[in-house]
TORZALUM-471230 format. One record per residue (C-alpha): residue number from 1; residue in one letter; x, y, z. Coordinates in steps of 0.05 Angstrom, whole numbers, always signed. Each point is the difference from the previous one (the first is absolute). Layout:
+-----+-----+--------+--------+--------+
!   n ! res !      x !      y !      z !
+-----+-----+--------+--------+--------+
! NUM !   A !      X !      Y !      Z !
...
+-----+-----+--------+--------+--------+
END
This chain:
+-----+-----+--------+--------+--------+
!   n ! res !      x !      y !      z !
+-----+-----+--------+--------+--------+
!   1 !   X !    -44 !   +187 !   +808 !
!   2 !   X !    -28 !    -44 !    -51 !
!   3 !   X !    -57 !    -28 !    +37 !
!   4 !   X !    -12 !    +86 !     +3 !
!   5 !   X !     +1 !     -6 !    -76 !
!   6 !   X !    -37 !    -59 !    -13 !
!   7 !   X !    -64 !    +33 !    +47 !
!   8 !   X !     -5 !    +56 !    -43 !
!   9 !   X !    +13 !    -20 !    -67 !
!  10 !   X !    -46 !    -66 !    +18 !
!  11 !   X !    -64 !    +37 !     +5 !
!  12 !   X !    +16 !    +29 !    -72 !
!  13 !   X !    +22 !    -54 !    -28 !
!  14 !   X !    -69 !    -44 !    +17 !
!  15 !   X !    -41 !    +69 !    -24 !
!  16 !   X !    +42 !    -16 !    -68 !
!  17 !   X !    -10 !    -62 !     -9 !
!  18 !   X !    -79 !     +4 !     +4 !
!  19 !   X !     +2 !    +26 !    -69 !
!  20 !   X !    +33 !    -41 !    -57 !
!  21 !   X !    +60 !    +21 !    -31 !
!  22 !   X !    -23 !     +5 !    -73 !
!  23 !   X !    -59 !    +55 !    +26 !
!  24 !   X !    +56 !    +36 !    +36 !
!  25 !   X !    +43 !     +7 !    -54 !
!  26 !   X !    -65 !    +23 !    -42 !
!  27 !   X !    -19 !    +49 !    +58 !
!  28 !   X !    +80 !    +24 !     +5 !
!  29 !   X !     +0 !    +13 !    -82 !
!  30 !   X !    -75 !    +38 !     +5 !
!  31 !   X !    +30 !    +45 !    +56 !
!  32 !   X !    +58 !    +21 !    -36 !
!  33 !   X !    -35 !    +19 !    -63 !
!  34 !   X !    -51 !    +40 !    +41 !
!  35 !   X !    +58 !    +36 !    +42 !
!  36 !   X !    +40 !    +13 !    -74 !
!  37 !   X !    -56 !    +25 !    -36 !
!  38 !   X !    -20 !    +59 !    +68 !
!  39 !   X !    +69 !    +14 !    -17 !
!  40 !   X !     +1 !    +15 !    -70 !
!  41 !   X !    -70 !    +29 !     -6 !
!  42 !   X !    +24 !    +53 !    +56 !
!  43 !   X !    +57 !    +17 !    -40 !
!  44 !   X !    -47 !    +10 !    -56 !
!  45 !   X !    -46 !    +31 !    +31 !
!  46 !   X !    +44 !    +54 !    +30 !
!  47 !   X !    +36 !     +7 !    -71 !
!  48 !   X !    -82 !    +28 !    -30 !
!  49 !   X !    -12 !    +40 !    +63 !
!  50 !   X !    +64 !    +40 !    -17 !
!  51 !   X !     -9 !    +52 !    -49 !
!  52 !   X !    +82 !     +9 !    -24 !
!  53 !   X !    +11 !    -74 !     +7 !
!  54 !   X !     +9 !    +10 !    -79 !
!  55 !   X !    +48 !    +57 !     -3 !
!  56 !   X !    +40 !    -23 !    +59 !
!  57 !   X !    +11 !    -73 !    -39 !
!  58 !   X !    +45 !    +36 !    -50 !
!  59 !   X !    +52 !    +33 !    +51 !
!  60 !   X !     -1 !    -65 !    +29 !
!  61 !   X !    +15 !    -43 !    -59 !
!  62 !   X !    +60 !    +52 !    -26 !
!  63 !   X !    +23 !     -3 !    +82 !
!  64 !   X !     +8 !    -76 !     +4 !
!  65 !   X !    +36 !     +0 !    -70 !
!  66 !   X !    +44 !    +53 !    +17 !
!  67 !   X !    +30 !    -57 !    +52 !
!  68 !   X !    -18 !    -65 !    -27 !
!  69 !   X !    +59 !    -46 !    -13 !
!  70 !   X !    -38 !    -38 !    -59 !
!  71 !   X !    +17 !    +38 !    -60 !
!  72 !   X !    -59 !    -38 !    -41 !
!  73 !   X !    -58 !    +25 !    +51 !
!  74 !   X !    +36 !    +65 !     +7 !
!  75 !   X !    -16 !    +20 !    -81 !
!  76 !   X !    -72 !    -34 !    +15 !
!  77 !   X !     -9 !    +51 !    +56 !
!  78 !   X !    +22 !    +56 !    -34 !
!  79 !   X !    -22 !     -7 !    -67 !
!  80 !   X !    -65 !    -38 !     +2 !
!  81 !   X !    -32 !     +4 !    +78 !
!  82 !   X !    +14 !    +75 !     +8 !
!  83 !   X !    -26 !    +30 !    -56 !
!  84 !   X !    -68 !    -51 !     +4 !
!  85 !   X !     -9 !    +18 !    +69 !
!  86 !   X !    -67 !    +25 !    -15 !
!  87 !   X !    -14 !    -63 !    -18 !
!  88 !   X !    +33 !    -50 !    +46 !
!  89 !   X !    -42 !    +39 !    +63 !
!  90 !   X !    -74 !    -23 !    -16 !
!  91 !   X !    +27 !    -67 !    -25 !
!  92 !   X !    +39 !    -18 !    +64 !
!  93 !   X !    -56 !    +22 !    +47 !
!  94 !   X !    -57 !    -25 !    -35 !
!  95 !   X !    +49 !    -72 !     +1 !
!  96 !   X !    +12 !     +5 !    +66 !
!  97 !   X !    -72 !     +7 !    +20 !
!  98 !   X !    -20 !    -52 !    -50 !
!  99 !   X !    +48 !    -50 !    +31 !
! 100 !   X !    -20 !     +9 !    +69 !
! 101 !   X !    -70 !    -11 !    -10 !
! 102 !   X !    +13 !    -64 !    -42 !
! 103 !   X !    +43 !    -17 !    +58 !
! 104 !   X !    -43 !    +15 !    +58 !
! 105 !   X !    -61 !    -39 !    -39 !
! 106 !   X !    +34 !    -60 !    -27 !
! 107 !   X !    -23 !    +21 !    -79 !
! 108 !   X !    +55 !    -11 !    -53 !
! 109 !   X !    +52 !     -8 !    +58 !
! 110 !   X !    +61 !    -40 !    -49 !
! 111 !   X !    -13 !    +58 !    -48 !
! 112 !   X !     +0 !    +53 !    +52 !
! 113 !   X !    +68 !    -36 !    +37 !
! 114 !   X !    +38 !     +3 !    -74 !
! 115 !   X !    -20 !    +67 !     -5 !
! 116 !   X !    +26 !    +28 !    +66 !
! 117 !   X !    +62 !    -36 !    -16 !
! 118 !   X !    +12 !    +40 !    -51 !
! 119 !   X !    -14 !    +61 !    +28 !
! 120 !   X !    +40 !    -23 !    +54 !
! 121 !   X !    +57 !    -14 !    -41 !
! 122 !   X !     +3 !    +64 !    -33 !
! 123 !   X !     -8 !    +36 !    +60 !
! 124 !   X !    +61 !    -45 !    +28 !
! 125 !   X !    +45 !    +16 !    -59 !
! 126 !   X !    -10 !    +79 !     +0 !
! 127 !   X !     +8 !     +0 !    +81 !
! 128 !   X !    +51 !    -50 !    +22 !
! 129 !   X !    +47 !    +47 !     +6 !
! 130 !   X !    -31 !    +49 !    +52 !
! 131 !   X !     +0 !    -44 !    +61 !
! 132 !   X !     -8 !    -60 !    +37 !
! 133 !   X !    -74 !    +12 !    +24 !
! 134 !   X !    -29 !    +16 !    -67 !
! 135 !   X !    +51 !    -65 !    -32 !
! 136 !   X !    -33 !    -44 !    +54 !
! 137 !   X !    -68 !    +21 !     -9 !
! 138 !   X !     +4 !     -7 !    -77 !
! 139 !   X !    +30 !    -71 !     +6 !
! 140 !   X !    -48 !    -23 !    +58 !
! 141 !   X !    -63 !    +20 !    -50 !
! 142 !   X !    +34 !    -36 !    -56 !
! 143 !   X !    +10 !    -63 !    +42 !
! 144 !   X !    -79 !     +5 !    +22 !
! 145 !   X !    -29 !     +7 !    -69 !
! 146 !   X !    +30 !    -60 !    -23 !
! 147 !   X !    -19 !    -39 !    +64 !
! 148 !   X !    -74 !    +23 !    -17 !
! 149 !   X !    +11 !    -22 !    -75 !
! 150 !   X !    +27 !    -51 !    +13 !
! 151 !   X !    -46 !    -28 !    +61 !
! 152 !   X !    -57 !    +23 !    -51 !
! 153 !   X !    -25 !    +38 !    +66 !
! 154 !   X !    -65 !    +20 !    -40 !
! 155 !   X !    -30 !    -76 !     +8 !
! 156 !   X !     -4 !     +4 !    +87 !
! 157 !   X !    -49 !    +47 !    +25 !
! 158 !   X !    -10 !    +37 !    -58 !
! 159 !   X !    -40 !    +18 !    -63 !
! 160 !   X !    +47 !    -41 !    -51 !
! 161 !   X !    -29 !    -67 !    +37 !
! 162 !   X !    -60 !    +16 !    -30 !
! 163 !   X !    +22 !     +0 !    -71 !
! 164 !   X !    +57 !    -51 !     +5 !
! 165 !   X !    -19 !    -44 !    +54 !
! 166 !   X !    +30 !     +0 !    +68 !
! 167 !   X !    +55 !    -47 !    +11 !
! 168 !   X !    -20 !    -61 !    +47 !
! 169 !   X !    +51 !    -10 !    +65 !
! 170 !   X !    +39 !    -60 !     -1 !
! 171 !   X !    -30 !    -60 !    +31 !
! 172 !   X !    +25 !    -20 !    +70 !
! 173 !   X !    +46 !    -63 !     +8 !
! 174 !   X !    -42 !    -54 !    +30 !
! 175 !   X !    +13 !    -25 !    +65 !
! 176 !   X !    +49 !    -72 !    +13 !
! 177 !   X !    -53 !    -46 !    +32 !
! 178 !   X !    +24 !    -17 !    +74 !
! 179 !   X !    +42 !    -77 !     +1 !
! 180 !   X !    -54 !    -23 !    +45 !
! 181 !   X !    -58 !     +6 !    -54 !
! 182 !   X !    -10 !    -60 !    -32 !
! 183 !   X !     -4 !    +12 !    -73 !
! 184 !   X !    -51 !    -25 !    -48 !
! 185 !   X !    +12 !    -29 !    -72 !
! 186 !   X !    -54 !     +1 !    -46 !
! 187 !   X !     +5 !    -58 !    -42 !
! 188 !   X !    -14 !     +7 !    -68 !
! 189 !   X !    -40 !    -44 !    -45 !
! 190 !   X !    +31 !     -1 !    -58 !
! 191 !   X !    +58 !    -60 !     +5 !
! 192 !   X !    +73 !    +44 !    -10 !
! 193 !   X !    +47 !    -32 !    -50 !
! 194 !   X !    +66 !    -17 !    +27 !
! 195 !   X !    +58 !    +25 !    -37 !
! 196 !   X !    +44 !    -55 !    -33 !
! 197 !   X !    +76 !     -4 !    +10 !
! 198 !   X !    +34 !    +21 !    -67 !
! 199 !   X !    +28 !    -86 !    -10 !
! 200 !   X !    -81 !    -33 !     -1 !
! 201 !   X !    -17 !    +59 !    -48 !
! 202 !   X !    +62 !    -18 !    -47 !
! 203 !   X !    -16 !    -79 !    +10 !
! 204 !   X !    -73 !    +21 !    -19 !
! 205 !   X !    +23 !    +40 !    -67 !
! 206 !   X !    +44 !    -57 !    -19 !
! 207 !   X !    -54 !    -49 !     +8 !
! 208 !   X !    -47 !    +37 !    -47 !
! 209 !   X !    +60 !    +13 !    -46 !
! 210 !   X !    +12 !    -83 !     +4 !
! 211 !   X !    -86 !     -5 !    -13 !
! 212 !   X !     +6 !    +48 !    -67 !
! 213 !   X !    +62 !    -33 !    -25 !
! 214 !   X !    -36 !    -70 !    +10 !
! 215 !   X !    -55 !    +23 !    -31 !
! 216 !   X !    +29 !    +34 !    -60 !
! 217 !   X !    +42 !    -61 !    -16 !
! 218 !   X !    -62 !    -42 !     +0 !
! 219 !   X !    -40 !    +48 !    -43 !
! 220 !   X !    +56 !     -5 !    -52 !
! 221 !   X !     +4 !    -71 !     -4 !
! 222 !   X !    -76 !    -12 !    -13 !
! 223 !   X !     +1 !    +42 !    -47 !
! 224 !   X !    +63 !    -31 !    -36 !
! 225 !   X !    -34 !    -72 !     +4 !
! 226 !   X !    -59 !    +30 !    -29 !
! 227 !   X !    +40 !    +28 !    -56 !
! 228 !   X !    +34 !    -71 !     -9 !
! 229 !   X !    -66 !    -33 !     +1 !
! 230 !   X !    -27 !    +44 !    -56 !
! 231 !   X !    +67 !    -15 !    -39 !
! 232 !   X !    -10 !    -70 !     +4 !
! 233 !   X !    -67 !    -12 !    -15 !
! 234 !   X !     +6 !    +51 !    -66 !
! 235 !   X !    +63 !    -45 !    -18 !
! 236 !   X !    -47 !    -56 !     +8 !
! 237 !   X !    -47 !    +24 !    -53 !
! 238 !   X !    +42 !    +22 !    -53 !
! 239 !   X !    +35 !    -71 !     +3 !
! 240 !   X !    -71 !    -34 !     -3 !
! 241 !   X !    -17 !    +51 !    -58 !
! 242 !   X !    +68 !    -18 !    -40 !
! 243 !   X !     -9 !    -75 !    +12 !
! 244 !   X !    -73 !     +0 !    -27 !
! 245 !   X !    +23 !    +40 !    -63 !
! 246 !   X !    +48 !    -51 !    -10 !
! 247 !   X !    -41 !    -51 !     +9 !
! 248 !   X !    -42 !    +33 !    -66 !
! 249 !   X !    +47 !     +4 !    -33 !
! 250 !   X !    +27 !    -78 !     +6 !
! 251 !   X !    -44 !    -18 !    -57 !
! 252 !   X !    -25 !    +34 !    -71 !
! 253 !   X !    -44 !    -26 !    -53 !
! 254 !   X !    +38 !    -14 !    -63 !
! 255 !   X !    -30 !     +0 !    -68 !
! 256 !   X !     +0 !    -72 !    -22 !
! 257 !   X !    -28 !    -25 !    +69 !
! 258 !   X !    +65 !    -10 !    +32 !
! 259 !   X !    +14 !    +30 !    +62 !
! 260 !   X !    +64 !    +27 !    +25 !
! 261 !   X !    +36 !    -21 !    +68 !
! 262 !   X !    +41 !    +64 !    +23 !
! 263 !   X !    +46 !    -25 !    +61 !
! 264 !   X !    +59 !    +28 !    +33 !
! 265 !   X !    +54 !    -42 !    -25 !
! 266 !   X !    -24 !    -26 !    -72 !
! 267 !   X !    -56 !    +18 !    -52 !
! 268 !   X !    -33 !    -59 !    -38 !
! 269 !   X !    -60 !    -17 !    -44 !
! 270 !   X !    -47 !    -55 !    +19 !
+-----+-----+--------+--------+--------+
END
């Protein structure tokens, strides 16, 4: 039984893989917006072609309030839908129609997808009441809008790659080389610098710290032997300045021709 399987999912799965995955998740996005967008644009497009679409919208909004359990939606229906009825018509089918053509050509496709969301939503609220088929097919379109808004469908096979760009596909993984391949290193010529172990580094910075210390403490003492220096030799001169004025002032002329000795311990005349 499963060799049965494997022969005829093999086939497929070797037609898959052909194509990279990134291009077939572009390609799956691209043919759901094209599928959603003949969808809605029929809808639309059957909406114009009939001529009491309009009138028939009223009865319809006052028939699903009539039932709805959401009290909020039910005074929206009543009081605001049904009496611009008129009004609603032209602008749902002319959305509709816009939609699906945005769709089906790729133009505006995140603006379109928001759009029909809320349309969607709307149409969800006032209907969710009246079955399973119509609550399925209102939460299946909501869950596709935001797949395209969210895929930004628009940018894979269609007109919005022209404006914004196409998104590139992912690059493939490159292949292991085999163990029997010898591999090649390219030597570079540039020398690399080894990395130091965290001690040498520290011995290094407390070397330097040793150098600057050494060097500070040298710098200091010149200069404080050049200071003593400059004391010492301006001592030096004011004692050879004082002695010399003494020295002047040993002897003075005296009147009468006598001279007078001035020493330290005694005064005289000669």
């Amino acid at each position: 039984m499963q060799m049965q399987v494997s022969a005829i999912l093999y086939p497929m799965d070797s037609l898959v893989r052909r194509v990279p995955q990134a291009q077939r998740q572009q390609q799956a996005l691209a043919l759901l917006r094209i599928v959603v967008g003949v969808f809605v644009g029929y809808q639309g497009w059957l909406n114009l072609t009939d001529p009491n679409f309009s009138l028939n919208l009223a009865s319809f909004f006052r028939s699903w309030a009539a039932q709805n359990p959401l009290f909020f939606y039910q005074d929206f229906l009543n009081y605001l839908a049904a009496p611009n009825a008129w009004l609603l018509g032209p602008l749902i089918t002319y959305s509709q129609l816009f939609i699906g053509a945005g769709l089906v050509t790729g133009t505006l496709t995140r603006f379109n997808s928001l759009l029909l969301l809320f349309f969607t939503a709307n149409a969800f609220l006032a209907t969710q009441h009246t079955g399973m088929p119509v609550f399925g097919l209102s939460l299946f379109i909501m869950i596709m809008a935001w797949t395209l808004f969210w895929g930004d469908a628009g940018r894979h096979y269609g007109l919005d790659s022209l404006f914004l760009g196409s998104s590139r596909p992912a690059r493939a993984a490159k292949k292991p080389t085999p163990l029997h391949r010898k591999t090649t290193v390219r030597k570079s010529k540039k020398p690399t610098k080894m990395a130091l172990p965290p001690l040498t580094i520290a011995k290094r910075e407390n070397k330097s710290d040793t150098k600057s210390k050494k060097q500070k403490t040298a710098k200091v003492t010149a200069d404080s032997q050049k200071r003593l220096k400059d004391l010492a030799s301006s001592l030096d001169k004011k004692v050879q300045s004082l002695t010399e004025d003494e020295d002047d002032t040993l002897t003075e002329e005296i009147p009468k021709g006598k001279t007078k000795h001035v020493r330290a311990d005694e005064d005289f005349w000669s």
